[in-house]
C-alpha positions as CSV (number, residue, x, y, z in Angstrom):
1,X,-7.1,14.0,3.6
2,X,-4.8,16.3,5.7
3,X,-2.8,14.8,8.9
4,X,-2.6,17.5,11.5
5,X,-0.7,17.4,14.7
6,X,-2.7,19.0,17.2
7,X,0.5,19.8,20.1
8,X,4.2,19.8,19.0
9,X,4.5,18.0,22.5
10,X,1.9,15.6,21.5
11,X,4.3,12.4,20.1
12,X,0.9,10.1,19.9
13,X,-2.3,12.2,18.8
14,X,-2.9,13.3,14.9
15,X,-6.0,14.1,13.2
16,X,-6.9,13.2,10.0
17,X,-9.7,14.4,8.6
18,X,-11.7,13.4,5.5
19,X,-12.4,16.7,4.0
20,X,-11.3,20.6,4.9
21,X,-14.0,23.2,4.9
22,X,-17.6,23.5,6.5
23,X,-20.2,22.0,4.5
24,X,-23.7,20.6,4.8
25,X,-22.6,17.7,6.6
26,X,-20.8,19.2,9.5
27,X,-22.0,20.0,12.7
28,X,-23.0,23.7,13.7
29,X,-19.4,25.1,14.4
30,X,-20.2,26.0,17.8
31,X,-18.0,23.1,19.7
32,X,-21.1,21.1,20.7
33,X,-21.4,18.8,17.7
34,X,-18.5,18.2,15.5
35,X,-20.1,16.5,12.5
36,X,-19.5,13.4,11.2
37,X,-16.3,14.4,8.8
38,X,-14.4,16.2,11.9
39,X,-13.7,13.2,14.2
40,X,-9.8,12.4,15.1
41,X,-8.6,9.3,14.5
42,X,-5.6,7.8,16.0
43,X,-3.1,7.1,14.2
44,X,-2.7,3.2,15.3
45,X,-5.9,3.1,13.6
46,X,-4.1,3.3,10.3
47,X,-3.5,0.4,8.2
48,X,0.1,1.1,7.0
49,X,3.1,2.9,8.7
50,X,2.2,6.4,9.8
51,X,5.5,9.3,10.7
52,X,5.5,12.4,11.1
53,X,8.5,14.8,11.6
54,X,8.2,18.9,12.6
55,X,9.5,21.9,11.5
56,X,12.9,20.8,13.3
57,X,12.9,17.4,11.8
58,X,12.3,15.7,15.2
59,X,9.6,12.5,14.8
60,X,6.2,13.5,16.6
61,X,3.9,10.6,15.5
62,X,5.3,7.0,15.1
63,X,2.1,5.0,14.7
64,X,1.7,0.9,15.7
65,X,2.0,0.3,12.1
66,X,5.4,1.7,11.8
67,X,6.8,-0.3,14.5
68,X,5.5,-3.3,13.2
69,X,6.9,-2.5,9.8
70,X,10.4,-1.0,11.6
71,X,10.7,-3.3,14.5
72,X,11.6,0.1,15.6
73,X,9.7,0.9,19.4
74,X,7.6,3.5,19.2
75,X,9.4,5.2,22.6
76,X,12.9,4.9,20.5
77,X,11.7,6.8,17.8
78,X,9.8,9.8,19.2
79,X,11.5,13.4,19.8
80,X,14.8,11.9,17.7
81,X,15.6,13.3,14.5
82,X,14.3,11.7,11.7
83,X,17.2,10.4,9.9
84,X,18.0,9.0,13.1
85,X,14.9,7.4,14.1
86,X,14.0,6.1,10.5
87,X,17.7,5.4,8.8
88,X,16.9,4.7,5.5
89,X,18.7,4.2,2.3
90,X,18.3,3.4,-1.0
91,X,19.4,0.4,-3.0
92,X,22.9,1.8,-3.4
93,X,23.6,2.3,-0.3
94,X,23.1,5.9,0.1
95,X,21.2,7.8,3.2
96,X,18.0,8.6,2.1
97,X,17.5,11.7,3.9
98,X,20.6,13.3,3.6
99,X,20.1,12.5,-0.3
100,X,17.0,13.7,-1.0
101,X,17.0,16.7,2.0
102,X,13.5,17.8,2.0
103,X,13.9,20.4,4.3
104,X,16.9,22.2,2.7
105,X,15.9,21.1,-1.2
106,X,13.7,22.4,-3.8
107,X,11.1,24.8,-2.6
108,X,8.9,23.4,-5.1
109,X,9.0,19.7,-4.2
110,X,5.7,18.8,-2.3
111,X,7.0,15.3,-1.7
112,X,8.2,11.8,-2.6
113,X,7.0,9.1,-5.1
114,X,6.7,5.4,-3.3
115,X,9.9,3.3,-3.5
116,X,12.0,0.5,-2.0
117,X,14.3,1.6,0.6
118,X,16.0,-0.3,3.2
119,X,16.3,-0.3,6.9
120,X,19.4,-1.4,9.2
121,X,20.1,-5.2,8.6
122,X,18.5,-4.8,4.7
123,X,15.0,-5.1,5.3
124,X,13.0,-3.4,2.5
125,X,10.2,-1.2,2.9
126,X,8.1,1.0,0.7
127,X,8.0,4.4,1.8
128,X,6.5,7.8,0.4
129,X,6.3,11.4,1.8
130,X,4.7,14.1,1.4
131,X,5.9,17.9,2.3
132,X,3.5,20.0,4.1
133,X,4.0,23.4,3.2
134,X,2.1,27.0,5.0
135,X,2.0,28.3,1.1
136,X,3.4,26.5,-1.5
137,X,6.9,27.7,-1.3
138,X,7.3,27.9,2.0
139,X,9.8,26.0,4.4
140,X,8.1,22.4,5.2
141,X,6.4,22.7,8.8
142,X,5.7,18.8,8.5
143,X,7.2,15.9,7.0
144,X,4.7,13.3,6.3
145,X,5.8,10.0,5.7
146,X,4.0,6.6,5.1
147,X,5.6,2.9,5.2
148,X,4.1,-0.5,4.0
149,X,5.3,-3.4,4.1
150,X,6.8,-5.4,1.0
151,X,5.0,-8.7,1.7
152,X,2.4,-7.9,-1.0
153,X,4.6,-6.7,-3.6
154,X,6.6,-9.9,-3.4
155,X,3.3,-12.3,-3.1
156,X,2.6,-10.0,-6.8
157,X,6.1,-11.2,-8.1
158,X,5.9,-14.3,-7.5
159,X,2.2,-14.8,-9.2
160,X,3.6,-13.3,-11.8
161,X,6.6,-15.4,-12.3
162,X,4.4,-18.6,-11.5
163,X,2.4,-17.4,-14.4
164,X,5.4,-16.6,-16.6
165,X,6.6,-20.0,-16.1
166,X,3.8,-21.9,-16.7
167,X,2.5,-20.0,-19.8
168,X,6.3,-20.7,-21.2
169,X,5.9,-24.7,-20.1
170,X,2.1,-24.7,-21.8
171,X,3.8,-22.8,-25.0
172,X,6.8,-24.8,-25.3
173,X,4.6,-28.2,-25.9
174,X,2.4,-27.8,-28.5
175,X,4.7,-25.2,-30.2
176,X,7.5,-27.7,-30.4
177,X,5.2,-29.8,-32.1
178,X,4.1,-27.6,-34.5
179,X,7.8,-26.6,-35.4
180,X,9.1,-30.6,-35.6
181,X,5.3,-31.4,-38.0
182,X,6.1,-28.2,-40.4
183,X,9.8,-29.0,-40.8
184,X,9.1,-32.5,-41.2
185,X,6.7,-31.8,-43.5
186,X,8.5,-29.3,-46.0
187,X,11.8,-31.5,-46.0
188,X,9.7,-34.8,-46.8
189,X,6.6,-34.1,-48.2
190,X,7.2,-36.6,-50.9
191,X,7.6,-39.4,-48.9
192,X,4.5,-39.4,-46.9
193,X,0.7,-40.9,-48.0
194,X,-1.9,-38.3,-48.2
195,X,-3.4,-40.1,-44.8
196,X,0.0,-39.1,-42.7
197,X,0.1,-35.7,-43.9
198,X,-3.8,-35.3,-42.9
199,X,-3.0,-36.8,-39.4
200,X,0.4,-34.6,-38.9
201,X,-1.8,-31.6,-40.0
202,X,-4.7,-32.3,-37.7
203,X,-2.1,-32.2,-35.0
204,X,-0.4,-28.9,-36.0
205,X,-3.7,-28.0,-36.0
206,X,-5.5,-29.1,-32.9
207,X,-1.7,-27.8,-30.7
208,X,-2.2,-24.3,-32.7
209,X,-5.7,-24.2,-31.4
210,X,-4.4,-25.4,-27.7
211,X,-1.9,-22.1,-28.1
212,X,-4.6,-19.9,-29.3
213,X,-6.6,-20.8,-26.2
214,X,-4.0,-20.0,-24.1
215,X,-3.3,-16.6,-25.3
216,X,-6.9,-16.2,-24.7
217,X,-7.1,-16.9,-21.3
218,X,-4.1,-14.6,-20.9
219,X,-6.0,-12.0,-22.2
220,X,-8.8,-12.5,-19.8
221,X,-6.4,-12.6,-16.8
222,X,-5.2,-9.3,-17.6
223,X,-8.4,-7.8,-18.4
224,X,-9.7,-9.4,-15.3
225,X,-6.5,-8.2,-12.9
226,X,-7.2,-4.3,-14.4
227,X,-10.5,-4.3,-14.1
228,X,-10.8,-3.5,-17.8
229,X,-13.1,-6.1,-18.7
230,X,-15.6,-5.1,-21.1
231,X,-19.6,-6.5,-20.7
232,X,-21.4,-6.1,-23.6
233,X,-24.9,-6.6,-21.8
234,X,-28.4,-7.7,-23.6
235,X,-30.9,-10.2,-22.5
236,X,-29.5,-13.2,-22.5
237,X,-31.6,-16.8,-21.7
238,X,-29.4,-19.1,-19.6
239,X,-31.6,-22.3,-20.2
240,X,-31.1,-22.1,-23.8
241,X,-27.7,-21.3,-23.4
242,X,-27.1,-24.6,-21.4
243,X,-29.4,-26.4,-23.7
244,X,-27.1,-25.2,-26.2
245,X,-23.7,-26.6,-25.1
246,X,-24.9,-29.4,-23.7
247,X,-26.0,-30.1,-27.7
248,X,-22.6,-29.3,-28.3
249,X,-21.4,-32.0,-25.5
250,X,-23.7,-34.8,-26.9
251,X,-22.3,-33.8,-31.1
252,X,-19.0,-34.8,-29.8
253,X,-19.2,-37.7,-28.7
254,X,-20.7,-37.2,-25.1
255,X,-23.5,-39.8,-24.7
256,X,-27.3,-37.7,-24.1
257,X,-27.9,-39.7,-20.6
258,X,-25.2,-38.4,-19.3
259,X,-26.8,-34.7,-18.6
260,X,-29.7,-34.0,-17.0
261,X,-31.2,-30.4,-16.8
262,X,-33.4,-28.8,-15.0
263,X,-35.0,-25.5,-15.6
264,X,-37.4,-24.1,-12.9
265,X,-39.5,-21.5,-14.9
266,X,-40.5,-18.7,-14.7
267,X,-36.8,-17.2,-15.6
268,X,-36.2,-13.4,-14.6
269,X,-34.3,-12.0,-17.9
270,X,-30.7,-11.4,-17.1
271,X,-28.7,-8.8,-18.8
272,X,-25.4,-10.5,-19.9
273,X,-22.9,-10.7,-21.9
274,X,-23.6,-13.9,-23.9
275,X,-20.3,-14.7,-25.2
276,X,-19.0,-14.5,-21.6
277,X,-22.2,-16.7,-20.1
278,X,-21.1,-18.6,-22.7
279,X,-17.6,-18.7,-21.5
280,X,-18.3,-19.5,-17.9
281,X,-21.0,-22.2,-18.9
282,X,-18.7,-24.2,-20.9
283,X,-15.5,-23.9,-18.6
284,X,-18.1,-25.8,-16.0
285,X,-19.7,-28.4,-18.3
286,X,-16.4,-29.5,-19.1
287,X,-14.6,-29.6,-16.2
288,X,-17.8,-31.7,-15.0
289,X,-17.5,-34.0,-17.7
290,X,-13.8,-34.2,-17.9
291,X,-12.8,-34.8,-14.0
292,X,-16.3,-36.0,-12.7
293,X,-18.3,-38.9,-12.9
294,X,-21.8,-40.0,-13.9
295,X,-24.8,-38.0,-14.5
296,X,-24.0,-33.8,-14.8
297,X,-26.7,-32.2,-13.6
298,X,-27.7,-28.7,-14.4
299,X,-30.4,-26.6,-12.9
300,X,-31.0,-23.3,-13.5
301,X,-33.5,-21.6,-11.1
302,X,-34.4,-18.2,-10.0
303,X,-31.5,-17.1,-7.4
304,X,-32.8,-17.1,-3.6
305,X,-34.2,-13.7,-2.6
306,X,-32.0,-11.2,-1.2
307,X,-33.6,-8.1,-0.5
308,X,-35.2,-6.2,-4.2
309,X,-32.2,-7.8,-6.2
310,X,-33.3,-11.0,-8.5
311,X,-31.3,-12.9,-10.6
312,X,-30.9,-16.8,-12.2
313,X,-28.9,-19.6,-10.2
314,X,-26.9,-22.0,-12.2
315,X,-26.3,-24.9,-10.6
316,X,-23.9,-27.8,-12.1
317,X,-23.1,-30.6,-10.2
318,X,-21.3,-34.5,-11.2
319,X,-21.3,-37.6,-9.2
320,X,-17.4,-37.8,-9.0
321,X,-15.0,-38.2,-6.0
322,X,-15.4,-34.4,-5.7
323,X,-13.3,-31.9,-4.4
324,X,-11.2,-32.5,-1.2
325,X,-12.4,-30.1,1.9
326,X,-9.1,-28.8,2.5
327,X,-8.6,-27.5,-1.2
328,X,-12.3,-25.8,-1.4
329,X,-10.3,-23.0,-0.8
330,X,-8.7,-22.9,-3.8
331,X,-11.0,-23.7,-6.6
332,X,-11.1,-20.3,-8.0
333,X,-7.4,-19.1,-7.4
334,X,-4.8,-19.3,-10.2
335,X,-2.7,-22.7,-12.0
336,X,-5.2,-24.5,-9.6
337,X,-6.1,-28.1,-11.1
338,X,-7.0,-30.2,-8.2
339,X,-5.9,-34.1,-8.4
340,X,-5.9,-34.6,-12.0
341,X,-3.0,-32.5,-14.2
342,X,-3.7,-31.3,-17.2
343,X,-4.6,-27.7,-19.0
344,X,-3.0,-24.0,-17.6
345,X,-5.2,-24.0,-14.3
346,X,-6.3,-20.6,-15.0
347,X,-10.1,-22.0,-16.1
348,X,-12.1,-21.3,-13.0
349,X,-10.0,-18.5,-11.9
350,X,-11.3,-16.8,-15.4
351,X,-15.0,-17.8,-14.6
352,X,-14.8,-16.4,-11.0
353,X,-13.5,-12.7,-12.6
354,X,-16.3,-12.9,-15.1
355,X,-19.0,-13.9,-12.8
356,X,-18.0,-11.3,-10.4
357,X,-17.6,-8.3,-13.0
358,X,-21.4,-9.2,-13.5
359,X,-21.9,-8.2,-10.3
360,X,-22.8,-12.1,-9.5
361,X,-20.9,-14.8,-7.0
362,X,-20.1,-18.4,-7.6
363,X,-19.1,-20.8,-4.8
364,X,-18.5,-24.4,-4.8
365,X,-19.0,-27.4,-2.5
366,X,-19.8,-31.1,-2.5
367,X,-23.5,-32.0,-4.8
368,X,-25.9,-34.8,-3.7
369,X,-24.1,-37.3,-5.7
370,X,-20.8,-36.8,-3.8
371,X,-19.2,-35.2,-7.2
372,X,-18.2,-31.6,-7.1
373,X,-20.9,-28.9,-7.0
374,X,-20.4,-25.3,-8.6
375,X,-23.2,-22.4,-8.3
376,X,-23.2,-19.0,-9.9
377,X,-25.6,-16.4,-9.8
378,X,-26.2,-13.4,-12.1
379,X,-28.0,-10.3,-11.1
380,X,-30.5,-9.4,-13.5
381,X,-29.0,-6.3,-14.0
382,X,-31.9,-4.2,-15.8
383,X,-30.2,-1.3,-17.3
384,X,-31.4,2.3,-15.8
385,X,-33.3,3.4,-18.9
386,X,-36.1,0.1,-18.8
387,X,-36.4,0.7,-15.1
């Protein structure tokens, strides 16, 4: 993308432009037709903070965006000099311009990396620039500089601290017990009937299995957030796989009346990764059967049509008090665990990521029984090659 001011005198108007060059695209270079990659845009058009400074330093674009970011008015800023219009300095205190003098520095320097600066009255803001150069040593003819906003960096922040937090209040529990069982343990072994050690070891082992999950769902978080989540695809039959773990419900302890499923056949075969299904598929069944009520319905059905795409609904609904309207909203968003405490949160905000790196969406809303209703669908995804 290059930013090009078309007048010197022009403070308002800048092109930007997709792509340099002619190509197949454009239009027939005669004037009449300009093509669809050599249209200006304004720069008010821009999402984040747009200035631009000449060859003298003086500011000759100061887009919307800026003065939103600024509370600097647009009028104020144009034809000053830069340093003067946009007084920034870094953390230390130091003026930005004078310190990092792009027009009088380094003839190699093509421009500056984002970072936190501040305006007058400390209010942060993330600039970058970039140093447009006629050849690549050349004296710098433009000074291009972009703002944002620090709003989403903070919101970033504090996830991450919220998530810091409560992964050391979900560690501290079941580690502490593990610590007080083993010391207990190895200082008193002696004293204890075979039937106390067995119950103070099926603790340290059911809170080592409670940590071992939660470093798991860590590790999905992060995968998820980086998009680095690895799909190991093959066919993969979603009625057998909820056949399957609602066996696993009913082994412990769950009584078999309490599921009903229903499987609409034929089935279009999904590529999946079946570990993950399985992932997603059990996160549901027992959130249903933990915070709901009554019967837990599962259907699985072909997914509505939506243009040549098919795929497999799974539907799983309880008779419970539901969810409330107001927090539908938040289902699927971090350390969200409705009106009941208990586990990280971070369940349903896994099985939205994995549903969605499938290239499938899952909503949820209130089922016929007035419990809480949760659908996903999965493309079915044919690789290229069986096409």
């Amino acid at each position: 993308m290059a930013v090009g001011m078309s007048r010197p005198r022009d403070t308002h108007t800048a092109v930007v432009r997709p792509r340099e060059g002619p190509g197949p695209a454009d239009g027939p270079g005669d004037g009449t037709d300009p093509g669809p990659y050599d249209a200006a845009v304004d720069p008010d058009d821009l999402p984040d903070g747009l200035v631009v400074a000449d060859e003298t330093g003086r500011v000759i674009c100061f887009n919307a965006a800026a003065t939103r970011i600024t509370a600097v008015p647009r009028a104020a800023a144009l034809g000053r000099p830069l340093e003067h219009a946009l007084p920034l300095e870094d953390l230390k205190g130091r003026r930005w311009w004078a310190l990092t003098d792009p027009y009088g520095g380094l003839a190699t320097r093509v421009g500056q990396p984002e970072r936190n600066l501040l305006l007058p009255g400390g209010r942060e803001v993330l600039v970058s620039a970039r140093y447009v150069r006629e050849h690549p040593t050349g004296p710098v003819r433009r000074l291009v500089v972009s703002l944002r906003g620090t709003e989403a960096r903070r919101r970033n922040e504090r996830s991450h601290a919220e998530l810091i937090a409560t992964v050391a209040h979900e560690l501290r529990s079941p580690l502490t017990s593990v610590k007080g069982f083993t010391a207990t343990l190895l200082a008193k072994w002696e004293r204890f009937t075979d039937d106390q050690k067995r119950l103070m070891l099926e603790t340290v082992d059911a809170d080592a299995g409670r940590v071992t999950r939660l470093i798991a769902e860590l590790l999905d978080i992060s995968r998820i957030d980086s998009g680095r989540l690895e799909l190991r695809r093959q066919p993969v039959d979603l009625s057998a796989a909820v056949e399957r773990h609602v066996q696993t419900l009913t082994a412990n302890g769950q009584t078999p009346d309490r599921f009903l499923v229903r499987t609409c056949q034929p089935l279009p075969v999904v590529w999946a990764d079946p570990d993950k299904v399985d992932q997603v598929l059990g996160n549901l069944l027992e959130n249903a059967v933990r915070h709901g009520e009554g019967t837990v319905t599962i259907e699985v059905a072909p997914a509505p049509a939506k243009s040549d795409e098919k795929g497999t609904a799974v539907t799983v609904s309880d008779e419970g008090p539901g969810i409330p309207e107001e927090s539908m909203g938040r289902v699927f968003t971090r350390f969200w665990r409705g009106s009941k405490r208990g586990g990280t949160g971070l369940g349903l905000y896994i099985v939205k990521g994995i549903v969605e790196a499938h290239g499938g969406t899952i909503t949820v809303g209130r089922g016929p029984g007035g419990g809480a209703e949760f659908r996903f669908i999965l493309p079915v995804s044919t690789p290229a090659y069986l096409v």
